[in-house]
Each structure stands twice: as structure tokens, then as C-alpha cells.
N, CA and C atoms as an extended XYZ file, in Angstrom:
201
Properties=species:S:1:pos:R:3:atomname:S:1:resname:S:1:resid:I:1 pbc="F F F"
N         1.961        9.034       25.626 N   UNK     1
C         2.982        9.426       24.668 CA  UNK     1
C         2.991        8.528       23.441 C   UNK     1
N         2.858        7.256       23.563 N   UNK     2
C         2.854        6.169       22.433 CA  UNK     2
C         1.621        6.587       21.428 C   UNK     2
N         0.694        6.658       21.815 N   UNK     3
C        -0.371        6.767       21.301 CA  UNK     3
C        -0.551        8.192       20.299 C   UNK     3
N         0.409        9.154       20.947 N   UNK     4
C         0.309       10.763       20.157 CA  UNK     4
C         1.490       10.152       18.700 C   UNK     4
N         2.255        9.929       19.178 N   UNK     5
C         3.583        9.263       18.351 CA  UNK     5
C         2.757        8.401       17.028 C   UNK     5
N         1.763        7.178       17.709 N   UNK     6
C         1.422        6.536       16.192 CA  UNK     6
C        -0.124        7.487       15.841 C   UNK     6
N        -0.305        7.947       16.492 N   UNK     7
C        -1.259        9.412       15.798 CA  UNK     7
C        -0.850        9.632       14.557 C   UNK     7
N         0.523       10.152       15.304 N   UNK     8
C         0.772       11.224       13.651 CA  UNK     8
C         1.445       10.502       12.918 C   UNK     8
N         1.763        9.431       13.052 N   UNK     9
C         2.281        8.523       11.759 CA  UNK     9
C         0.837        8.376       11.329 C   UNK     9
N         0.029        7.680       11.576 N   UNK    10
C        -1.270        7.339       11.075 CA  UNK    10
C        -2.058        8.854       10.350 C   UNK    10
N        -1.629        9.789       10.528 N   UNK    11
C        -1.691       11.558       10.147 CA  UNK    11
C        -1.711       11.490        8.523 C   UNK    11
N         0.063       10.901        8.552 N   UNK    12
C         0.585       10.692        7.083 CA  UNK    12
C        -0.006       10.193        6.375 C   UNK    12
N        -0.320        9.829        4.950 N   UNK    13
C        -0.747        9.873        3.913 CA  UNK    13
C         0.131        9.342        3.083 C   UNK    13
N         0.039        7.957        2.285 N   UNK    14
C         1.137        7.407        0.884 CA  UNK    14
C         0.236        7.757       -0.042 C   UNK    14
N         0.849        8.043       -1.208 N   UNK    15
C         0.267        7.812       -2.411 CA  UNK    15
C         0.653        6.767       -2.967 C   UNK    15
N        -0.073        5.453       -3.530 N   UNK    16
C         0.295        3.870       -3.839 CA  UNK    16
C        -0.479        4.304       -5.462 C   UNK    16
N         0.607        3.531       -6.336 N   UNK    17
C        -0.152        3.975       -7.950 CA  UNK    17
C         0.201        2.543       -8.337 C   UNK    17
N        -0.635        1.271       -8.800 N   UNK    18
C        -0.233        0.054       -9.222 CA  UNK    18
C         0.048        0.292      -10.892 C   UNK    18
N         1.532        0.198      -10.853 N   UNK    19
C         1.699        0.038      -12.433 CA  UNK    19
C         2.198       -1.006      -13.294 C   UNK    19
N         1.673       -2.286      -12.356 N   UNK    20
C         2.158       -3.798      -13.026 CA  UNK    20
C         1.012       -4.518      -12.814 C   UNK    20
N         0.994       -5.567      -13.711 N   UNK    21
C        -0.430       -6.178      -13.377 CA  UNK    21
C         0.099       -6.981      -12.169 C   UNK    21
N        -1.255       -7.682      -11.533 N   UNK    22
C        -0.635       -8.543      -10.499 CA  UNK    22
C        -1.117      -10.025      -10.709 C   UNK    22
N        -1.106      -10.330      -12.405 N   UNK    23
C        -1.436      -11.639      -12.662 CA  UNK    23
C        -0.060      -11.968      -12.995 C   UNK    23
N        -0.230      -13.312      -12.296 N   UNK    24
C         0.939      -14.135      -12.195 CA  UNK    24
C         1.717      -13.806      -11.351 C   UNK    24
N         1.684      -13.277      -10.184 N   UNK    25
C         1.917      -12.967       -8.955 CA  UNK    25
C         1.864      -13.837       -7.435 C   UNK    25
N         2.026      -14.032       -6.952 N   UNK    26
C         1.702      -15.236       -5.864 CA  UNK    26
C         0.626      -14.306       -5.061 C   UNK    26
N        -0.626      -15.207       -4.718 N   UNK    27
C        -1.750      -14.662       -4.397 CA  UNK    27
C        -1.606      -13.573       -2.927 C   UNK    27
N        -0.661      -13.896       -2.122 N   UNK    28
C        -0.578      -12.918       -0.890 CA  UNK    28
C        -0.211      -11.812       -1.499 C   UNK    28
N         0.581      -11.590       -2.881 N   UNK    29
C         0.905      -10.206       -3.354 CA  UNK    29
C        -0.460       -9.604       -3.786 C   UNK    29
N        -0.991      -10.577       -4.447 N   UNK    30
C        -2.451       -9.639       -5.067 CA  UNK    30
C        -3.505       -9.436       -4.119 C   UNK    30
N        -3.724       -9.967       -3.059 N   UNK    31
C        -4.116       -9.740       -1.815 CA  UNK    31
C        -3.995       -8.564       -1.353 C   UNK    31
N        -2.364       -8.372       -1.058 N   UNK    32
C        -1.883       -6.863       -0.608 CA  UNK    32
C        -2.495       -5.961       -1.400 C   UNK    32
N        -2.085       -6.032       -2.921 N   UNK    33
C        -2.583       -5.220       -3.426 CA  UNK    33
C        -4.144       -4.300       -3.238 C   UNK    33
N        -4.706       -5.548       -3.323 N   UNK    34
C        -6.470       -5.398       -3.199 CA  UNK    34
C        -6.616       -4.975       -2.434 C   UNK    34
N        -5.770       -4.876       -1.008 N   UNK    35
C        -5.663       -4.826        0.704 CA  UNK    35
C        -5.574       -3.262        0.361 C   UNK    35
N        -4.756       -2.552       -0.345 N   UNK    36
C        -4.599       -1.415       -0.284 CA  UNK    36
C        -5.425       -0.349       -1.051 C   UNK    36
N        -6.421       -1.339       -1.971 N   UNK    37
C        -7.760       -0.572       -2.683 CA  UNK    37
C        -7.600       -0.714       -4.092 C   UNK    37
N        -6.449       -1.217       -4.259 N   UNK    38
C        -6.003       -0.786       -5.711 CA  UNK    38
C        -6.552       -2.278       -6.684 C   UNK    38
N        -6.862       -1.835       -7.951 N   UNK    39
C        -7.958       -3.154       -8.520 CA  UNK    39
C        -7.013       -2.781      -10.142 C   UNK    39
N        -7.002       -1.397      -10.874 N   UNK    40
C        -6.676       -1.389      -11.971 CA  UNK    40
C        -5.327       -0.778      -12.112 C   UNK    40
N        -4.411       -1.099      -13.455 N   UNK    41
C        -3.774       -0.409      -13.471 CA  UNK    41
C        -3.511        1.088      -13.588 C   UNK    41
N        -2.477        1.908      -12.680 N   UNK    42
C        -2.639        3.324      -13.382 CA  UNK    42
C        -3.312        3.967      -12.116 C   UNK    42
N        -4.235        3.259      -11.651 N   UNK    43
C        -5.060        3.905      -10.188 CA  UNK    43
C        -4.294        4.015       -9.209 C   UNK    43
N        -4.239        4.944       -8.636 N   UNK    44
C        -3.696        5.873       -7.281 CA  UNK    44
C        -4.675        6.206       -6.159 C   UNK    44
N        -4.148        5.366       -4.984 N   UNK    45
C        -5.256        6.165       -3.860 CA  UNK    45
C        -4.309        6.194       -2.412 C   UNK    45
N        -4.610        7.001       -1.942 N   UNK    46
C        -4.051        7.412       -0.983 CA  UNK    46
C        -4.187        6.567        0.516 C   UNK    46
N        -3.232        5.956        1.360 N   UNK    47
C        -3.482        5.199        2.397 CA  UNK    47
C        -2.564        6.257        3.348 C   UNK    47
N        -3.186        5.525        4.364 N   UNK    48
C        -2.632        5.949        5.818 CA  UNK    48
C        -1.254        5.611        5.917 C   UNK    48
N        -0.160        6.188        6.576 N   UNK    49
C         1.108        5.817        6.723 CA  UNK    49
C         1.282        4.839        8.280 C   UNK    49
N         0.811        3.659        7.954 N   UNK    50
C         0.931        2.743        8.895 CA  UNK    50
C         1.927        1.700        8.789 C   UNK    50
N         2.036        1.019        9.560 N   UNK    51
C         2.861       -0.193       10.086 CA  UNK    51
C         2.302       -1.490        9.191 C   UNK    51
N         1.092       -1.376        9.053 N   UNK    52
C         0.271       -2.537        8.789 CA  UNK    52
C         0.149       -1.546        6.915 C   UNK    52
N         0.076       -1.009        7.000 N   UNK    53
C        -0.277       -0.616        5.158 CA  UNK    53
C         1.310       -0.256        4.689 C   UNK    53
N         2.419       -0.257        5.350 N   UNK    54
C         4.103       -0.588        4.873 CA  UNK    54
C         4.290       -2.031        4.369 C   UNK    54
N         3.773       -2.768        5.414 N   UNK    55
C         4.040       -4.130        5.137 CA  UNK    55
C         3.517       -4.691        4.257 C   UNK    55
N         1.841       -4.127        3.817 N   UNK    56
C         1.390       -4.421        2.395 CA  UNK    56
C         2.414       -4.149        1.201 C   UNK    56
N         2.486       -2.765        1.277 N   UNK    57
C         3.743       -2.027        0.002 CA  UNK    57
C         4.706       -3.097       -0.026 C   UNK    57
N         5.867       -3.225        1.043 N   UNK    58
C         6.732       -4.078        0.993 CA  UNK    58
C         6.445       -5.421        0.451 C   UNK    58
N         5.277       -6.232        0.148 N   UNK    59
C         4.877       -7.419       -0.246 CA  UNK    59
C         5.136       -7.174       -1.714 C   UNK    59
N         4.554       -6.282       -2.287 N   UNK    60
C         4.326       -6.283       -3.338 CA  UNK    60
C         5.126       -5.126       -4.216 C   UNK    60
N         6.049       -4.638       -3.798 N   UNK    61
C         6.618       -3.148       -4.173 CA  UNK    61
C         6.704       -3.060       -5.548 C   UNK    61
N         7.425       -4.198       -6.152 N   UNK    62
C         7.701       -4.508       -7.615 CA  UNK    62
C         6.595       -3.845       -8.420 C   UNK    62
N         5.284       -4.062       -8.223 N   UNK    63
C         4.261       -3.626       -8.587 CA  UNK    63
C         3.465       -2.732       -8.606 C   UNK    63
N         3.957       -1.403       -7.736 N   UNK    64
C         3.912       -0.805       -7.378 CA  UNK    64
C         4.642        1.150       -7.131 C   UNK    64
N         4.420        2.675       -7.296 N   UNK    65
C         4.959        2.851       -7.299 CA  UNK    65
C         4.353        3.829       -5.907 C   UNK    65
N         5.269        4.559       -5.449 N   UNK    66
C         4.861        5.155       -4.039 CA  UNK    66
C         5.490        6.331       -4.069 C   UNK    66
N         4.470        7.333       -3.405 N   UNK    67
C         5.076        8.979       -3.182 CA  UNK    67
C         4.932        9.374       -1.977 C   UNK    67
């Protein structure tokens, strides 16, 4: 049962669009960032709706916008 449950969370799909730079940022934020694919401003890519790719977003949200 656990396993069908984080299935379909892992199913879901964010859209992450970085629209702040992440210079001058404390390096675990730009980390996250990078963690999630994202390099330029304006770029959008789509991640998995995980536990572990929330906690990226949440690091860095400021910088960030999400759909």
C-alpha cells in the first residue's frame, strides 16, 4: 500500500520557473536550485512531485516560481 501511495505522488509533475538570480544567495540555495536543473533565468522544467524535490523548492522558494 505505501509504495502505490508514493507512486502516485512521484506520478505528479511541478513546474519550477527560476525568476531571481541565485547570486548572492547562500550556496545550499544555489545548490537546490542546480539540484532541480534549473541554471538560467526564465527556464522552466518540470520535476517529479517528491518529498526530496519539495524540500529543494522550500530552500529556495524566494527564487523561484511553481505551478
Amino acid at each position: 500500500r505505501g509504495l502505490e501511495k508514493g507512486k502516485r505522488m512521484a506520478d505528479k509533475q511541478l513546474s519550477v520557473k527560476l525568476v531571481k538570480s541565485f547570486i548572492g544567495s547562500k550556496s545550499y540555495q544555489e545548490k537546490s536550485v542546480r539540484g532541480l536543473g534549473l541554471s538560467k533565468i526564465g527556464q522552466v522544467v518540470l520535476v517529479s512531485d517528491t518529498p526530496e524535490n519539495r524540500g529543494m523548492i522550500n530552500k529556495s522558494i524566494h527564487l523561484l516560481e511553481v505551478n
